[in-house]
C-alpha positions in Angstrom: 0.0 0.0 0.0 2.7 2.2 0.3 4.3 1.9 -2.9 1.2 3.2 -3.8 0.8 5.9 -1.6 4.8 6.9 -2.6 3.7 6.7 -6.6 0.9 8.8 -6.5 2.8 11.5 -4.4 5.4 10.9 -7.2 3.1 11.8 -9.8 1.6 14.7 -8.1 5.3 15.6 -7.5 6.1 15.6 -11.5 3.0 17.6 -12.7 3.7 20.3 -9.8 7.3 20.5 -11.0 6.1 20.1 -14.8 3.5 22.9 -14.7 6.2 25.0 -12.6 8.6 24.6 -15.2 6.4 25.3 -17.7 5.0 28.9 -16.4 8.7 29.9 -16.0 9.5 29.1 -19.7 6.6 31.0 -20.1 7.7 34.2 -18.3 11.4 33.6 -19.7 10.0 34.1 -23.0 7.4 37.3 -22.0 10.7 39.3 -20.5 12.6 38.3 -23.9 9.6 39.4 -26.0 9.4 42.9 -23.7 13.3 43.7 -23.3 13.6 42.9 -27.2 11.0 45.6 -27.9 11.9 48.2 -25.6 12.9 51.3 -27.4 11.5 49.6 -31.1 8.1 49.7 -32.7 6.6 46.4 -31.9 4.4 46.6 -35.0 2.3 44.0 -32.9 -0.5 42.3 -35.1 -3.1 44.8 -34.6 -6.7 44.9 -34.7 -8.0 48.3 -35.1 -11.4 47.5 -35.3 -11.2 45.8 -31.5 -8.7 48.2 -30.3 -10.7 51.4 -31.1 -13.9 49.6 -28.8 -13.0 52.0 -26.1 -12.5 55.4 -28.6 -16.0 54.5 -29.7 -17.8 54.6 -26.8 -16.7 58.0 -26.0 -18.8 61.1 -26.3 -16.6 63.4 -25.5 -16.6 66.8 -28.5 -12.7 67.3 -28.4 -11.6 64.1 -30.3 -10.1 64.9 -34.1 -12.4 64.0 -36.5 -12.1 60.6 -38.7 -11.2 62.6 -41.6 -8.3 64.1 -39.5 -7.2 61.0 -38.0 -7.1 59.6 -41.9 -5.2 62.5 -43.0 -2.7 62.1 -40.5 -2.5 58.2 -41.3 -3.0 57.7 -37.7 -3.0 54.2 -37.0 0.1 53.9 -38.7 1.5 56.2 -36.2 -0.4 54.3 -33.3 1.3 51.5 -34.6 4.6 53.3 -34.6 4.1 54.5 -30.9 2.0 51.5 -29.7 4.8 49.3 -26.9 2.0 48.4 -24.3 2.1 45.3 -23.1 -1.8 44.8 -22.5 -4.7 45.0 -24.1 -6.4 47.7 -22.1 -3.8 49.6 -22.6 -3.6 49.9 -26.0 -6.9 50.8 -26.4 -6.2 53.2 -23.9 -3.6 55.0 -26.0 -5.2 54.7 -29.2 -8.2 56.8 -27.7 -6.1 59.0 -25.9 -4.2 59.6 -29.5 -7.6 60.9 -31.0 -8.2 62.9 -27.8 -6.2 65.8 -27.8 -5.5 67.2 -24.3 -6.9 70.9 -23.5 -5.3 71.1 -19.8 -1.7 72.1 -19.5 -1.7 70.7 -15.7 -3.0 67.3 -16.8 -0.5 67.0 -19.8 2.5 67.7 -17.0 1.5 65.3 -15.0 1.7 62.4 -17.1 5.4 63.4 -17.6 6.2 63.4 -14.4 4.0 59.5 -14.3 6.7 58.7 -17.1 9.8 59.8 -15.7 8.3 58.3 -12.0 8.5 54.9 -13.8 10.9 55.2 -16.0 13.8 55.5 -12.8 14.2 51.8 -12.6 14.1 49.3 -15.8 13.7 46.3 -13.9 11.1 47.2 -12.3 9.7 48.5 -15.3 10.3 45.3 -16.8 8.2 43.2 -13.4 5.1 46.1 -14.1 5.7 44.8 -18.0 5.1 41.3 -17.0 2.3 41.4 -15.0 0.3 44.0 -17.7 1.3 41.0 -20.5 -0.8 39.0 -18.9 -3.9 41.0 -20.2 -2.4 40.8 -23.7 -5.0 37.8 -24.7 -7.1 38.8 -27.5 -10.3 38.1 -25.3 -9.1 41.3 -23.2 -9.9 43.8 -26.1 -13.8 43.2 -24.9 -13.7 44.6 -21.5 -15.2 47.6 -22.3 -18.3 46.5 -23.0 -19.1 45.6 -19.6 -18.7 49.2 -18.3 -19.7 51.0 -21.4 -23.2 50.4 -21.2 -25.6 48.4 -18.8 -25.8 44.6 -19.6 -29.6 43.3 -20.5 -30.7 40.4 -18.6 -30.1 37.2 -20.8 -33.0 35.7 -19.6 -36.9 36.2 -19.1 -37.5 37.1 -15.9 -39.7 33.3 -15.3 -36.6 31.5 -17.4 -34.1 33.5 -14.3 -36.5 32.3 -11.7 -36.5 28.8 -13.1 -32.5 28.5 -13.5 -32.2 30.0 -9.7 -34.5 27.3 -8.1 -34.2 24.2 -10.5 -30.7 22.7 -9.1 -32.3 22.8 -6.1 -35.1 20.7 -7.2 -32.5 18.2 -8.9 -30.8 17.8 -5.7 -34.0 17.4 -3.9 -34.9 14.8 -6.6 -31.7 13.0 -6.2 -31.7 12.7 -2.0 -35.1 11.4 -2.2 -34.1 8.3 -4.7 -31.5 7.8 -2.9 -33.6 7.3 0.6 -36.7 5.7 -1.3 -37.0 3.7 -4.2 -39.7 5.5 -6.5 -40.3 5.4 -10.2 -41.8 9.2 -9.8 -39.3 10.4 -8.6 -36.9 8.7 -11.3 -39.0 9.5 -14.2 -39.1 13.6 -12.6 -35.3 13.7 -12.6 -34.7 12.6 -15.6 -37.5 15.0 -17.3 -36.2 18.0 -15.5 -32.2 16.7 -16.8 -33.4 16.7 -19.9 -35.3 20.1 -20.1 -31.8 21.5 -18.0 -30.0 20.4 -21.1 -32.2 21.8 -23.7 -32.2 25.0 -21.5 -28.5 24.8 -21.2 -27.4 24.6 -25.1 -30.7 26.4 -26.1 -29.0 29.3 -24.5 -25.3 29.5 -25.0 -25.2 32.0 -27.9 -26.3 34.3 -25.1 -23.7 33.2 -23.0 -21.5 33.2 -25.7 -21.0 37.0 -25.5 -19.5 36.9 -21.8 -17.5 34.2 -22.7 -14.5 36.7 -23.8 -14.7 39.8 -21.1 -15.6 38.2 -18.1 -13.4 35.2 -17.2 -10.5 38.6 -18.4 -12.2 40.5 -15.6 -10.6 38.4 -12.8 -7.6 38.7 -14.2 -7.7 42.6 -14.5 -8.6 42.5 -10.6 -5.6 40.3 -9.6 -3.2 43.0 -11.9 -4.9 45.8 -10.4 -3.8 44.6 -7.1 -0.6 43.7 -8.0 0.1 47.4 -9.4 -1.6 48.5 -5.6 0.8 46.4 -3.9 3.6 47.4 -6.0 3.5 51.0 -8.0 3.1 54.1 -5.7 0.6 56.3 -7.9 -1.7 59.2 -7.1 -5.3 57.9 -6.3 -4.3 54.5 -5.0 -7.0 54.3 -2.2 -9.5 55.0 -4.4 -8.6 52.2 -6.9 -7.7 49.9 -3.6 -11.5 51.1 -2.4 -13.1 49.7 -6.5 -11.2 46.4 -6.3 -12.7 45.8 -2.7 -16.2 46.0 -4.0 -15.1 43.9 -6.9 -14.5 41.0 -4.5 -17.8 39.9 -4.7 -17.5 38.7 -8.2 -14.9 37.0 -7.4 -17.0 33.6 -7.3 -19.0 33.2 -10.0 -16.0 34.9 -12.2 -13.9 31.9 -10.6 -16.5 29.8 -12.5 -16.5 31.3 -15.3 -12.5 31.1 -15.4 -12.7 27.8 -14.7 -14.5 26.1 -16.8 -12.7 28.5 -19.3 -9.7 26.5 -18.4 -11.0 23.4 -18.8 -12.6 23.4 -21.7 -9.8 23.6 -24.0 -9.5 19.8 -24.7 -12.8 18.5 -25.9 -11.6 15.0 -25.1 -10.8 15.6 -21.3 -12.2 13.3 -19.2 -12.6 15.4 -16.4 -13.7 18.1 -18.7 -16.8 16.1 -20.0 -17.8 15.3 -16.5 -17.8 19.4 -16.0 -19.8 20.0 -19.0 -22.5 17.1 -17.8 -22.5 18.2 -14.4 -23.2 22.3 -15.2 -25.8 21.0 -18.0 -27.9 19.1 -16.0 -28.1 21.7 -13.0 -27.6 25.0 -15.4 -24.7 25.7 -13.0 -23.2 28.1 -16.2 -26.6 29.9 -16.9 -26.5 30.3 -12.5 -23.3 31.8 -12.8 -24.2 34.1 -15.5 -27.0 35.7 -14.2 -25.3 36.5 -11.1 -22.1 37.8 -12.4 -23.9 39.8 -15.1 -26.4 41.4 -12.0 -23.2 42.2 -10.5 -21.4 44.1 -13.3 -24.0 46.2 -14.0 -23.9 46.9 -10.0 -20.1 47.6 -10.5 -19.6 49.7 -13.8 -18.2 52.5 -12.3 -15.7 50.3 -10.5 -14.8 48.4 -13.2 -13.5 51.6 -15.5 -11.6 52.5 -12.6 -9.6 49.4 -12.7 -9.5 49.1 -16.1 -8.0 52.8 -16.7 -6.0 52.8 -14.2 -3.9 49.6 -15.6 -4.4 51.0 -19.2 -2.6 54.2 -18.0 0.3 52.7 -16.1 0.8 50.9 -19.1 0.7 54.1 -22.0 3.1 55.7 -19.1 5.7 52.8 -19.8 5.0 53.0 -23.4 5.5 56.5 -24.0 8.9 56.2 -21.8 10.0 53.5 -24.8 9.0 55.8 -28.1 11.0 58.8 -26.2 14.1 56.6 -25.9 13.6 54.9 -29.4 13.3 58.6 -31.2 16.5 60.2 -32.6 15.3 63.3 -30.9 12.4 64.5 -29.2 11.1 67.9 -27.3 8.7 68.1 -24.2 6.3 70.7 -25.1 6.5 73.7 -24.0 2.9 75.6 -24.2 2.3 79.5 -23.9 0.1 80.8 -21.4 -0.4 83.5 -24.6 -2.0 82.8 -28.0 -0.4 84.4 -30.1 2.9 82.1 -31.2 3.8 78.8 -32.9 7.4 77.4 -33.1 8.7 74.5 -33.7 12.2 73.7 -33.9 14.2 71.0 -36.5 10.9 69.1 -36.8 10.5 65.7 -38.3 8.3 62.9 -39.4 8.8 60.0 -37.4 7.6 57.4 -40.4 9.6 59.1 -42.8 13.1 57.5 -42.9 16.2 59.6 -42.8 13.7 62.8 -42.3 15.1 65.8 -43.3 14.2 68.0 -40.5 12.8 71.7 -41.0 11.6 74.3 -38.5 8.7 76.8 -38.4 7.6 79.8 -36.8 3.9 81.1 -37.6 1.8 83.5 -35.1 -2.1 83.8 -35.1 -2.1 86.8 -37.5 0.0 85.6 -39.8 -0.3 82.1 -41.6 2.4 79.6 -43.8 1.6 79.2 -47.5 3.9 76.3 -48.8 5.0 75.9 -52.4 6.5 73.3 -54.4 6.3 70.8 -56.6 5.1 67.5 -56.7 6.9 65.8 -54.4 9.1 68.3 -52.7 8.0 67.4 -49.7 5.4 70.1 -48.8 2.8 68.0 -47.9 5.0 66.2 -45.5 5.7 68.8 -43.9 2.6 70.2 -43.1 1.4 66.9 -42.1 4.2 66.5 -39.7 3.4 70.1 -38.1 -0.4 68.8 -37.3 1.2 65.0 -36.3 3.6 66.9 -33.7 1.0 69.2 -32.4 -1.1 66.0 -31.7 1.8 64.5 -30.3 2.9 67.4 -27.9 -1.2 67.1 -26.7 -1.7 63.2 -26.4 1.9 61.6 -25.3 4.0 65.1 -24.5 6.7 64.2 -26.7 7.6 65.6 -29.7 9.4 64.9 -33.1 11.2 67.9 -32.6 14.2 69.6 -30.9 11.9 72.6 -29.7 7.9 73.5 -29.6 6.5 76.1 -28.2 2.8 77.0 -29.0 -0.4 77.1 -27.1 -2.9 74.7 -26.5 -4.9 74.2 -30.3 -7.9 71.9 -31.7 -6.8 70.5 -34.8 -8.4 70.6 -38.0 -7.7 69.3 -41.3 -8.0 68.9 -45.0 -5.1 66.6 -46.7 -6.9 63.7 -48.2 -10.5 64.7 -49.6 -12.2 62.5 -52.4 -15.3 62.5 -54.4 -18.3 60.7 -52.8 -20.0 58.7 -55.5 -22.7 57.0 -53.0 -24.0 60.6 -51.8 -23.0 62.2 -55.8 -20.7 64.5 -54.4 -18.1 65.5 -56.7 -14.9 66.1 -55.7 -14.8 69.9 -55.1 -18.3 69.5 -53.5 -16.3 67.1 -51.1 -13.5 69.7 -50.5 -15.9 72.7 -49.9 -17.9 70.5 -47.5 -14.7 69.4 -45.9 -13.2 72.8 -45.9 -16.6 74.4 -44.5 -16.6 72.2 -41.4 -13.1 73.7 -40.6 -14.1 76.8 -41.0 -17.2 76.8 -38.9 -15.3 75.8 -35.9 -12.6 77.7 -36.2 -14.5 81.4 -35.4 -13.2 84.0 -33.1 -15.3 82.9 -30.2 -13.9 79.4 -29.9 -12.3 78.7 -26.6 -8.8 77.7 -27.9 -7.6 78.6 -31.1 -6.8 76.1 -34.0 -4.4 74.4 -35.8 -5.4 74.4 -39.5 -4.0 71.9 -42.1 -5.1 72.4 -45.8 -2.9 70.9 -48.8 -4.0 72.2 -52.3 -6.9 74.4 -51.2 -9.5 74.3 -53.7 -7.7 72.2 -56.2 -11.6 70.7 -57.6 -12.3 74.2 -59.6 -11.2 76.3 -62.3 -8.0 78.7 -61.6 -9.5 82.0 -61.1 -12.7 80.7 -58.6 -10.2 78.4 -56.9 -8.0 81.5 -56.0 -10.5 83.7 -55.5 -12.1 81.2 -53.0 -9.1 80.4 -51.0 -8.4 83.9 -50.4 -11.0 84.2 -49.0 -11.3 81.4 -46.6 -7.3 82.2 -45.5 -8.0 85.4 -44.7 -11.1 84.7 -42.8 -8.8 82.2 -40.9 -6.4 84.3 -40.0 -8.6 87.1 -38.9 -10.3 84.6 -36.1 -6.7 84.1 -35.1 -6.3 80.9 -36.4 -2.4 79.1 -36.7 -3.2 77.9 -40.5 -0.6 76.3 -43.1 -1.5 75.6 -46.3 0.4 74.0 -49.4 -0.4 75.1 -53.0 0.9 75.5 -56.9 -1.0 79.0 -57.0 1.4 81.4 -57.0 -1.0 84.3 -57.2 -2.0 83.6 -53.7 0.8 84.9 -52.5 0.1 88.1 -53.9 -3.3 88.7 -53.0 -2.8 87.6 -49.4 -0.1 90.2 -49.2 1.1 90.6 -45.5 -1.7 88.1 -43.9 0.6 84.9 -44.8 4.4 84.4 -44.7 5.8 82.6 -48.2 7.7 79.4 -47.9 8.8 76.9 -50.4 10.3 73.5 -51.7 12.5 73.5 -54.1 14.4 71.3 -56.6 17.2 71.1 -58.9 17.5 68.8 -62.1 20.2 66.6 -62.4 20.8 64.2 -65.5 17.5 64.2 -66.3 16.2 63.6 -62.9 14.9 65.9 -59.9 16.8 66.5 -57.0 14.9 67.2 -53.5 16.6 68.4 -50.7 13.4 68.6 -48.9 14.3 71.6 -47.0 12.1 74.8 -46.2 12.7 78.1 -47.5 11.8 81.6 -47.1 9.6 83.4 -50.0 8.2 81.5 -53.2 9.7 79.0 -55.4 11.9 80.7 -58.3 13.5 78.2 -59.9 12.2 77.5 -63.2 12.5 73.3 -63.4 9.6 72.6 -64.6 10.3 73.6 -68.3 13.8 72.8 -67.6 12.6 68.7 -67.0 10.3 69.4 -70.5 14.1 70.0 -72.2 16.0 67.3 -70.3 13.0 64.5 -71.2 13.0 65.5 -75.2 10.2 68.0 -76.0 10.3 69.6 -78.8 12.4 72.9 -78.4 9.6 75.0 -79.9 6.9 73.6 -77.1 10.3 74.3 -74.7 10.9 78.2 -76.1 6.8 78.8 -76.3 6.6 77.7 -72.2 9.8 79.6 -71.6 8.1 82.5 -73.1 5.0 82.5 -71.2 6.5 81.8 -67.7 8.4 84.9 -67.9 5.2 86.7 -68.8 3.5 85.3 -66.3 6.4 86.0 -63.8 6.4 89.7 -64.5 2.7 89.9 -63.9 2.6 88.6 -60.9 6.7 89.8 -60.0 7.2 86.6 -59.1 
C-alpha cells in the first residue's frame, strides 16, 4: 500500500514540478519578447477595429475627426508608438491619441507619471510582465461591460427557473436515494433533460460573456498587484473599487474555470464538468449573477480598467522617447499668439530631413513646391507633432513652443460617388466644417491643415475662394498652413501669410529634392527645364519659356 501511496505522491510531484517549469519558460519568454522591444516599434499584429472599442464609446466633443485621423495616417502612427504590453492599454492610448488634451496641468503630469516609472528598468520590466498578462485577444472586450448596462439574458420566469431548478434536482436525487420510487426517477430525468435543452438552447447568449468576463478576474488580480507594488496618485481609491469587486470573485472563478478546462474536448474530467453544469444549469446560474453584479459595478470596473491601461501608456511612451532620434517636451504659452517648432520631423519618414517653423495667429504659412518636394510632408508633420505634444507630450522635434490648439484638417479629400458628391463639392464640404469651428469665439484657437486648397475648380474661382477662406482664418486668429501650386496667392494675401517653399534642382534628367524649407516663393524654373532634359520639342520648350516669364512679371514673381 505504500508503494502506492509513494507513486501517486510521485506523480503529483512531476505535474507540480512540470506545470512549474512550464510557467517559467513562459515568463522567460514574455521578459525576452518585452526587453527585445523596448525602445523599437513592436508593429504587434493589430486589430484596429477591436482596439478602437473603447475610442467609440466616448462622447466626448474634443476628439479629431475621422477625416483628420485619416489625413494624419494615424494608425500607422499608433502602430509606430504603440509598446504596451496589455490590451487595455492599448486601447487606452489609441483613444487617448484621437483625444487631444486641452489642460496644461493634466498634460504635466503624465510626464512626471513617465519619468516616475521610468527611474528603474527592472522594475519596469516586473510592471511589464504582470500588464502582459492582459495581452490575450479576449481582453480587447472589456469595455463593454462598463460602457453600457448589460440586459438580462433571460426572461424574468426563465431567471427564476434557472435560480430554483438545481435545487429541485438535488431534492430529486436525496429522495431516490432514501426511497426507491419510479416518480421520482422518471421527474429527474425529465427535468435533466429540459436543464440540457435549457443549457445549449442558451449559449449563444452566454457566448457573449465568454471573452470579457473570465479577463475580468484577471484585471482584478493585476490591479492589485500594481496596488501592492506602484506608488501612484489615487491609489486608495482604486484599492476602495477592487474591494467591491471581491464579490465577483465567485462566479467569475467559475467562469475562469470552466474557461480553463474546456480547451480539450476529449478531457475526461472536462466532459464530467460539462454534464454536471448541463444538468443543474450551474453556467446559466453563474451568468445571471455575475452579469447582475457588473451592471452593479460599472463604475468600479472603469476605474480598474483605466488605471492599468494608463500605467501601461506611461511605460509606453517612456520607450518611443528613448527609441526617437530626438524629441522635445512641449513647451505651451500661457499666450496665444505664437507657434514654433524647432528641426521638426516625421517620425515614419526614414532619414527625415528635418525643417523648423515659426507662424503667429495673424499671420499664416503658405507652402509651395512641386510635386513631391516634400510640402505635404511637412505640413502633415506640423499637425502630427502638435497632436503628439497634446496626447503623449513628446515631440518629433528639438523645440515646440505653442499654445494649446484643436486641430483641424483637410489633406486627403475625395469625391463621394454614393451621396454624388463630386470632388470639389467634397473639399468645400470638408473645408466648410473647418471653418465653422474655427470662429473668433472658440475657446482655444486652432491648428489648420489644408494641402491644395480648392484644387476641384477652375484657376480663377479656386483663387479667388481660397483667399477668402485664409483670410477669414487668419482674422479669427487661427495658426493655418496651407500647401499650394497657385502662386497668385501669394500676392493677393499680401502681408496676412508668410511665403515658404520647396524646391528642386535637375540633375541628369532627374529631380533632385533636398526637402528643406525656405523663405519666399519658389523661383526656380525646373519645370520647363525637366520638359528639355526629357525631349520635348524645343519649340513647345521656347513657347513655355516665353509664357513663364510673362507670367512671372505679372505677378513679380
Amino acid at each position: 500500500m505504500i508503494y502506492w501511496v509513494l507513486g501517486i505522491i510521485l506523480i503529483i510531484g512531476l505535474i507540480v514540478s512540470l506545470a512549474i517549469y512550464k510557467r517559467q519558460l513562459e515568463t522567460k519568454k514574455r521578459i525576452a519578447a518585452i526587453r527585445e522591444k523596448w525602445g523599437n516599434p513592436y508593429y504587434n499584429d493589430l486589430n484596429f477595429n477591436l482596439a478602437r472599442l473603447y475610442l467609440d464609446s466616448d462622447v466626448e466633443n474634443n476628439k479629431i475627426t475621422g477625416d483628420t485621423a485619416n489625413d494624419l495616417d494615424l494608425d500607422n502612427i499608433f502602430a509606430f508608438i504603440d509598446r504596451t504590453n496589455s490590451k487595455p492599454g492599448q486601447q487606452y492610448l489609441y483613444k487617448k491619441l484621437h483625444d487631444p488634451e486641452l489642460d496644461i496641468d493634466v498634460l504635466k503630469q503624465l510626464d512626471k507619471d513617465v519619468i516616475s516609472l521610468g527611474k528603474d528598468r527592472v522594475k519596469q520590466e516586473k510592471i511589464e510582465l504582470q500588464l502582459s498578462k492582459l495581452n490575450s485577444k479576449n481582453a480587447y472586450y472589456l469595455p463593454e461591460l462598463f460602457v453600457k448596462e448589460q440586459q438580462p439574458l433571460f426572461t424574468p420566469l426563465q431567471t427564476s427557473y434557472i435560480q430554483i431548478s438545481w435545487i429541485v434536482m438535488i431534492c430529486l436525487i436525496v429522495m431516490l436515494c432514501l426511497i426507491t420510487s419510479q416518480v421520482y426517477f422518471l421527474a429527474l430525468i425529465g427535468l435533466a433533460l429540459v436543464n440540457t435543452a435549457l443549457h445549449y438552447k442558451n449559449k449563444g447568449k452566454i457566448a457573449q460573456y465568454t471573452h470579457s468576463l473570465p479577463q475580468l478576474l484577471i484585471l482584478n488580480k493585476v490591479g492589485r498587484w500594481l496596488i501592492m507594488n506602484v506608488a501612484q496618485r489615487g491609489n486608495e481609491n482604486i484599492l476602495h473599487s477592487l474591494n467591491k469587486l471581491d464579490k465577483l470573485k465567485r462566479s467569475l472563478l467559475f467562469v475562469n474555470f470552466q474557461n480553463n478546462i474546456s480547451g480539450d474536448p476529449i478531457d475526461v474530467f472536462a466532459a464530467i464538468f460539462e454534464f454536471i453544469k448541463t444538468i443543474f444549469l450551474l453556467e446559466s446560474l453563474m451568468f445571471i449573477t455575475s452579469i447582475k453584479r457588473v451592471n452593479k459595478s460599472r463604475k468600479e470596473i472603469e476605474i480598474i480598467y483605466k488605471y492599468v491601461a494608463e500605467i501601461d501608456i506611461l511605460i509606453s511612451i517612456d520607450s518611443v522617447r528613448i527609441g526617437l532620434p530626438y524629441y522635445a517636451k512641449p513647451e505651451f504659452s500661457a499666450s496665444d499668439s505664437d507657434l514654433k517648432i524647432t528641426e521638426l520631423y516625421h517620425p515614419l519618414v526614414e532619414n527625415c530631413v528635418a525643417n523648423s517653423i515659426f507662424s503667429s495667429v495673424d499671420k499664416g504659412g503658405l507652402i509651395t513646391g512641386s510635386n513631391m518636394s516634400g510640402k505635404t510632408t511637412f505640413i502633415r508633420a506640423v499637425a502630427l507633432n502638435t497632436l503628439l505634444a497634446q496626447t503623449i507630450y513628446t515631440c518629433c522635434a528639438k523645440e515646440y513652443h505653442a499654445p494649446l490648439l484643436a486641430i483641424h484638417t483637410s489633406i486627403r479629400v475625395s469625391d463621394d460617388i454614393e451621396e454624388h458628391k463630386s470632388y470639389f463639392q467634397a473639399e468645400a464640404l470638408a473645408v466648410l466644417d473647418i471653418v465653422n469651428k474655427c470662429g473668433i469665439n472658440e475657446p482655444f484657437r486652432s491648428l489648420v491643415i489644408i494641402d491644395e486648397i480648392f484644387r476641384g475648380t477652375n484657376t480663377i474661382e479656386r483663387i479667388a475662394a481660397a483667399k477668402s477662406v485664409l483670410s477669414y482664418l487668419t482674422t479669427n486668429r487661427n495658426f493655418v498652413f496651407v500647401s499650394t501650386h497657385d502662386l497668385e496667392l501669394a500676392e493677393l494675401l499680401g502681408d496676412e501669410y508668410a511665403i515658404y517653399s520647396f524646391e528642386e534642382l535637375v540633375n541628369d534628367k532627374r529631380l533632385v529634392f533636398d526637402y528643406k524649407i525656405k523663405e519666399g516663393l519658389l523661383k526656380n524654373k525646373n519645370g520647363i527645364a525637366i520638359l528639355q532634359s526629357l525631349g520635348y520639342p524645343q519649340s513647345v520648350v521656347d513657347d513655355a519659356g516665353k509664357v513663364s516669364e510673362q507670367l512671372r512679371e505679372k505677378y513679380q514673381l
